[in-house]
C-alpha positions in Angstrom: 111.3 92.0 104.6 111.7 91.2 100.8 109.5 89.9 98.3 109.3 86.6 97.6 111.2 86.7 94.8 114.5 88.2 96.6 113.6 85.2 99.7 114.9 83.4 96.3 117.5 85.4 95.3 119.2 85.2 98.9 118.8 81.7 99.4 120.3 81.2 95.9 123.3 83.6 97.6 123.2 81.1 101.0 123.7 78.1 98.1 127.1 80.1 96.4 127.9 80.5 99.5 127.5 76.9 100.7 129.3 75.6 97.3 132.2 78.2 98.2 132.7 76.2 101.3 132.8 72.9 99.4 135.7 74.1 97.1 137.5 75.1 100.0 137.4 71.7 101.4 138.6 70.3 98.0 141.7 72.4 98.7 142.0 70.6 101.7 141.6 67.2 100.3 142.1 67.7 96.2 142.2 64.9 93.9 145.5 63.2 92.8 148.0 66.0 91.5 145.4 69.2 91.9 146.1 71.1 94.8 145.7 72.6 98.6 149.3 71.2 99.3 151.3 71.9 96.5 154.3 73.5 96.8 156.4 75.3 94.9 158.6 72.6 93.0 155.1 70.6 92.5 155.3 68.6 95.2 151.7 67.4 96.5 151.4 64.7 99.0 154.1 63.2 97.1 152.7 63.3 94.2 154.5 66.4 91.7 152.6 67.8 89.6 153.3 69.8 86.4 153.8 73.9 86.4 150.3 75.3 84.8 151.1 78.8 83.6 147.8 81.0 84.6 146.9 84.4 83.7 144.9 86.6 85.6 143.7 89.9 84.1 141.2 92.3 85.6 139.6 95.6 85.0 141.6 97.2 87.7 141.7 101.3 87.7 145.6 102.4 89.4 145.5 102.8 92.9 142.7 100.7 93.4 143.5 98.6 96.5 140.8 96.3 96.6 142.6 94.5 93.6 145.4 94.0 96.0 143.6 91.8 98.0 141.6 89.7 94.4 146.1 89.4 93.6 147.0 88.4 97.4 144.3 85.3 96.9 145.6 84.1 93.1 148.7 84.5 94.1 148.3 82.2 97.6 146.9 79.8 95.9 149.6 79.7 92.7 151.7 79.1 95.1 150.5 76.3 96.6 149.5 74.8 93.2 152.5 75.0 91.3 151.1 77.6 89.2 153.1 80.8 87.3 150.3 83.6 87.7 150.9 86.3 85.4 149.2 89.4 86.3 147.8 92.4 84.1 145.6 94.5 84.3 143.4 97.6 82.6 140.5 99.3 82.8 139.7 100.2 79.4 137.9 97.5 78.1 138.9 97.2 74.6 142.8 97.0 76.1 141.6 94.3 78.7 140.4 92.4 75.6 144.0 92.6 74.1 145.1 91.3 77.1 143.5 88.1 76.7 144.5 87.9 73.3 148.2 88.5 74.7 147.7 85.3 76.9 146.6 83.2 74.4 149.5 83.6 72.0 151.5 83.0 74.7 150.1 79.8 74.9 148.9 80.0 78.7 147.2 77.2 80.5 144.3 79.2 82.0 143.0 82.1 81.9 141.1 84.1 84.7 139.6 87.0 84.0 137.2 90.0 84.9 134.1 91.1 82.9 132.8 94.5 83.7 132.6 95.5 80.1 131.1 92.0 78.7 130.5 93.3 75.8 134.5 94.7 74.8 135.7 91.3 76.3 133.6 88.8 74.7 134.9 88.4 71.5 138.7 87.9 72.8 137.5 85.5 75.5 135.0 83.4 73.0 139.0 83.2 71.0 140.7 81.8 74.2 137.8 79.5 74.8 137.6 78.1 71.1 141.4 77.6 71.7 140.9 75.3 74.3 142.3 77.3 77.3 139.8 77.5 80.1 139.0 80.6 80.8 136.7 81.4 84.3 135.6 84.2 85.4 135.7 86.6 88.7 134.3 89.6 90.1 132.0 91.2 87.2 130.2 88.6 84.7 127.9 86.6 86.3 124.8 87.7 83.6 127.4 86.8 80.6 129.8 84.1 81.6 127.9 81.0 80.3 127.5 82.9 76.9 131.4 83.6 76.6 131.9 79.7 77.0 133.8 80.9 80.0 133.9 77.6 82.4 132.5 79.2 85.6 132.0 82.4 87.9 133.1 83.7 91.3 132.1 86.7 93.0 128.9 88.0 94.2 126.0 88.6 92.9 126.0 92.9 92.5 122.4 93.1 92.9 121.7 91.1 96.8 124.9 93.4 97.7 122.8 96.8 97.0 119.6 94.9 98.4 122.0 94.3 101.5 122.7 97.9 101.5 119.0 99.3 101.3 118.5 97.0 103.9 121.1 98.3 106.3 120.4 101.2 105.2 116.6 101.1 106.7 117.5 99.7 110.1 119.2 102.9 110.4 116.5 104.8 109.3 117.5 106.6 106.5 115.3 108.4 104.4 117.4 109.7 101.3 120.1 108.5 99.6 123.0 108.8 96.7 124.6 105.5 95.2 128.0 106.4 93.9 129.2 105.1 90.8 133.1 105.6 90.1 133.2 103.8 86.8 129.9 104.9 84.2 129.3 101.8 81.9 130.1 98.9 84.8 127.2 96.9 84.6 127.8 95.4 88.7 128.2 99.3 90.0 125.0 100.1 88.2 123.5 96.9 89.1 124.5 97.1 93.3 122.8 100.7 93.2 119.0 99.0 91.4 119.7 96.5 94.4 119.5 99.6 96.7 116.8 101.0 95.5 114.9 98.0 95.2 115.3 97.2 99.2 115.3 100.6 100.0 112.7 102.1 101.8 113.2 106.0 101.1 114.5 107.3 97.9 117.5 107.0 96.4 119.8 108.4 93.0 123.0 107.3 91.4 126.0 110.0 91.4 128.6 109.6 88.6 131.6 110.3 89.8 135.3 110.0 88.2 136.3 107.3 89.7 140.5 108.2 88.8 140.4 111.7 89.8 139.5 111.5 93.6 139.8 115.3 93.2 136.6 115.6 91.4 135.2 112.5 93.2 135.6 114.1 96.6 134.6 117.7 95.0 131.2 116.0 93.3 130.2 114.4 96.4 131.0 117.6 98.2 128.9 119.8 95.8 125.6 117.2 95.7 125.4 117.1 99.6 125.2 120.9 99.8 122.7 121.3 97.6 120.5 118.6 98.8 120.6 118.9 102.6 118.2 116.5 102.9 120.4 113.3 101.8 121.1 111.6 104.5 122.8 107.9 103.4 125.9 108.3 101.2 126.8 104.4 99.6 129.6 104.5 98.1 131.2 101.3 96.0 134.9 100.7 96.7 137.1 101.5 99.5 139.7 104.5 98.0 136.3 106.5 97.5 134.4 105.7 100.5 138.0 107.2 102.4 137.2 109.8 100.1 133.7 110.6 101.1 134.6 110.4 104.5 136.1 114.3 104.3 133.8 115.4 101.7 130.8 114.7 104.1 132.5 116.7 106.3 133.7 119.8 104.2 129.6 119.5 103.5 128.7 120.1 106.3 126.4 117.2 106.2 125.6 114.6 108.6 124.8 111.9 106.4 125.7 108.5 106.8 128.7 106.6 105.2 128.5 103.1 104.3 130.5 101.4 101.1 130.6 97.8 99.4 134.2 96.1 98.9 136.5 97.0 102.5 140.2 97.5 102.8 141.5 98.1 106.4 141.2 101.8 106.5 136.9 101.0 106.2 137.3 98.3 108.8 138.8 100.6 111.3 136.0 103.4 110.2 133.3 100.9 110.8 135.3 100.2 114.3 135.4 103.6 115.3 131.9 104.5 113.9 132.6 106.9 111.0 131.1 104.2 108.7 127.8 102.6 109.4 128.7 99.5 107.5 130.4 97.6 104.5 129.3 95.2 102.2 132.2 92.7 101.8 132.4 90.4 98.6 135.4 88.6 100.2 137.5 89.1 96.9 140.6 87.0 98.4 138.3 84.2 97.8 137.4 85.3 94.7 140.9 85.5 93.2 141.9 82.1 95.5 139.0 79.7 93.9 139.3 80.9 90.5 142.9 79.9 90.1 143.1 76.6 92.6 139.9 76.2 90.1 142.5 75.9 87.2 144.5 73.5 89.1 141.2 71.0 89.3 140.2 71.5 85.7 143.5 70.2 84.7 144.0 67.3 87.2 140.2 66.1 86.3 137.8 68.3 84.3 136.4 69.7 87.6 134.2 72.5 87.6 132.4 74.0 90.8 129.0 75.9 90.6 127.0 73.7 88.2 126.4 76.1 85.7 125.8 79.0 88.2 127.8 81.5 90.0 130.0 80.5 92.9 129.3 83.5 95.3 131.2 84.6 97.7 129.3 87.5 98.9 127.7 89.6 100.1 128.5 89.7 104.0 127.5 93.1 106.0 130.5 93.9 108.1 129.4 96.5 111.1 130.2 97.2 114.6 128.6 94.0 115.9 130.6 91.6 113.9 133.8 93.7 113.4 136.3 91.5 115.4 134.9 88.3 114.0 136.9 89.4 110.5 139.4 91.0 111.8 142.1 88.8 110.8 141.1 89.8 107.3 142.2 93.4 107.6 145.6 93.1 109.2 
């Protein structure tokens, strides 16, 4: 059981998750000109509405397929909102921030945009805000949005996700275990791994790994499980690596236990088939789906969802028991 004060943490997640729900049915039934029906000549119930040009830029590393899935949801609903997404993306963040800058002189409507290194990012975004382009926020940024000016945040909250994890992590009975960062500096990877040691029962360390090389990722985790035998929990935090992990567990020799946050459908058929325990999913096609419908609403109206706090839209353990129930996700 948690403390009281993560009883309040996760009902504040059950409340982002609630007002998730509620933006989803304003897609369903938007206001006059903003969006669920839209189509691509800006027809909506018979009402057109005007292109919005949108960019979307993220932190995302090459390769990465879980920013496949962030792209599959902006770019669903840019299509049904009569919206030209423009995508970049980089994971340096001092060339992220140019990025922004780049989408500002081009004069874009709205701006979405990732904040794993606030601090690189802010000045650039504080320019696109002062401009008068909306600018929200998705994925990483949820401690800094509000200071950025940026309008408001999807994604889930980094921390509940690790506390999920510990917690998984105890059922099974775990005693020892190593959080995997793939990116040093990414305030939610370091802040998912203090939310498993916080739940967690046993002990638990971060391992840094290079999160672009899966050569030395696969060769660190290798080299840290045979000289600790007694780890026997491996979380890692993204899909590519926890695929990753999955033979160097085995070249080991170890029998720990594999779990990951963010899935992709290679995790979903290794939590089928029992070579992961679990994942922690932070539904990111909802994530990249909201925040640019969410463009669409602050044009037609000045709406904003979340009230000054985060929209989240995660974190929901995926395991054995509930497999099928998402399965449509991963196909």
């Amino acid at each position: 059981m948690l403390k009281s004060r993560k009883s309040r943490m996760a009902k504040f997640g059950l409340a982002g998750l609630a007002a998730t729900g509620a933006l989803l049915l304003a897609a369903c039934g938007s206001p006059a000109g903003a969006g669920g029906a839209a189509s691509g000549d800006g027809e909506s119930g018979g009402a057109k509405t005007e292109e919005l040009k949108v960019a979307l830029i993220t932190h995302a590393a090459p390769g990465d397929t879980f920013w496949d899935t962030i792209r599959a949801g902006a770019e669903n609903a840019a299509e049904l909102n009569n919206i030209n997404l423009l995508y970049t993306s980089d994971p340096d963040g001092a060339r992220q921030a140019q990025l922004v800058q780049q989408a500002v002189d081009q004069g874009v409507d709205g701006i979405v945009v990732t904040l794993a290194k606030a601090d690189a990012m802010s000045g650039e975004v504080k320019k696109a805000t002062e401009a008068g382009i909306p600018v929200f926020s998705i994925n990483a940024g949820e401690n800094d949005f509000k200071d950025m000016g940026v309008l408001a945040h999807f994604g889930q909250n980094e921390f509940i996700a690790g506390q999920a994890a510990g917690e998984q992590f105890n059922e099974a009975g775990k005693t020892k275990a190593i959080c995997v960062i793939q990116e040093q500096g990414h305030v939610g990877l370091e802040a998912r791994c203090e939310g498993l040691a916080d739940t967690f029962e046993g002990s638990s360390e971060v391992l840094y790994v290079q999160g672009t090389d899966m050569t030395n990722v696969a060769s660190t985790i290798t080299s840290k499980l045979q000289t600790n035998k007694d780890i026997d929990a491996v979380l890692t935090l993204g899909a590519p690596f926890a695929m990753t992990a999955v033979d160097a567990i085995t070249d080991a020799g170890s029998s720990a236990t594999l779990a990951t946050t963010d899935l992709n459908p290679d995790v979903y058929e290794a939590i089928k088939d029992g070579t992961m325990l679990f994942g922690i999913d932070q539904q990111p096609f909802m994530q990249g789906y909201q925040s640019v419908e969410a463009v669409r609403l602050f044009s037609e109206g000045g709406y904003v969802l979340g009230g000054g706090q985060a929209v989240l839209t995660g974190p929901a353990v995926v395991n054995a028991a509930n497999a099928e129930s998402v399965a449509a996700q991963f196909k």
